[in-house]
KOLRO-280967 format. One record per residue (C-alpha): residue number from 1; x, y, z; residue in one letter. Coordinates in Angstrom, 1 decimal. Layout:
BEGIN
> NUM|X|Y|Z|a
...
//
This chain:
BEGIN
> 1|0.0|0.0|0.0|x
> 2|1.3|3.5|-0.8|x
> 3|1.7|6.1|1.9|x
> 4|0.0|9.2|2.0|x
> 5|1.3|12.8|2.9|x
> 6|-0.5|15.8|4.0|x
> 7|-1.2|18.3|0.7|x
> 8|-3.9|20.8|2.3|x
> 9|-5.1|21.7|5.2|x
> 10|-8.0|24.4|5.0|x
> 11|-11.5|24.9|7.4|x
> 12|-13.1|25.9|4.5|x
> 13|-15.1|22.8|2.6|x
> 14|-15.9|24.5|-0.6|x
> 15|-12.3|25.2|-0.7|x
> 16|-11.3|21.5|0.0|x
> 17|-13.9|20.4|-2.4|x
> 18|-12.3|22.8|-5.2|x
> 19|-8.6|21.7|-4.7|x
> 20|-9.8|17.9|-4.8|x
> 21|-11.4|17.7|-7.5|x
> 22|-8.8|19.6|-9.9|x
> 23|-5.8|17.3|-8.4|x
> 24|-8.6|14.3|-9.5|x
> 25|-9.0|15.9|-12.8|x
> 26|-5.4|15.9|-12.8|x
> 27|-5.3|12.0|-12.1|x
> 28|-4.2|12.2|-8.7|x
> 29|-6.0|10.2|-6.0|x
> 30|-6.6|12.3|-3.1|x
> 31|-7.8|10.9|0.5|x
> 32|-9.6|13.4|3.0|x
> 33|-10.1|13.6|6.4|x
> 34|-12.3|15.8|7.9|x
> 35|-11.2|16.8|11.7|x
> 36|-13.9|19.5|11.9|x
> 37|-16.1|19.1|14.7|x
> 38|-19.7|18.9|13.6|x
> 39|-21.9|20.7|15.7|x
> 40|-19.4|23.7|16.0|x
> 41|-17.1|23.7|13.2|x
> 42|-13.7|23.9|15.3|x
> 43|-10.9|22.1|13.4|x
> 44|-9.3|21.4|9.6|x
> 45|-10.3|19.4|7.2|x
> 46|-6.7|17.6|5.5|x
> 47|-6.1|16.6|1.7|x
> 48|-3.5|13.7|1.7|x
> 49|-2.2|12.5|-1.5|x
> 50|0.2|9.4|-2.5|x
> 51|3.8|10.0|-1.3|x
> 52|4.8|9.5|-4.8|x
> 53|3.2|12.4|-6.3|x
> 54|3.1|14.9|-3.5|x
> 55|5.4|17.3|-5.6|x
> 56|3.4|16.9|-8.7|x
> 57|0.3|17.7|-6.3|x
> 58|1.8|20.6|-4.2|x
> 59|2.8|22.5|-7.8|x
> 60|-0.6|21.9|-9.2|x
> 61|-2.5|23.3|-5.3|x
> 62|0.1|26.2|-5.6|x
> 63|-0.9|27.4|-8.9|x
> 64|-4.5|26.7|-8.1|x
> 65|-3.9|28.9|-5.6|x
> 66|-2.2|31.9|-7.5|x
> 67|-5.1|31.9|-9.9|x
//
């Protein structure tokens, strides 16, 4: 099994949604884990990628980012 390393972290979900689905589009498997607490929203929410393409994924979250 492949590890996984932290991408993103953001509190945001829209935001999470956004930066997974263009490193999917971008054919990169992305895991998330959602720390936030439900009935008061305290916490992150964490984008972990395959250890193997976490530079790939960090350039592509980066530009996303700049744009």
């Amino acid at each position: 099994m492949d590890s996984w390393t932290k991408v993103y972290t953001t509190r945001n979900h829209a935001e999470a949604s956004i930066i997974q689905g263009m490193l999917e589009e971008n054919n990169i498997p992305v895991q998330t884990m959602n720390k936030q607490d439900s009935s008061y929203l305290i916490g992150e929410i964490e984008l972990y990628v395959p250890a193997v393409l976490i530079e790939t994924a960090k350039q592509l979250v980066d530009k996303n980012l700049l744009n």
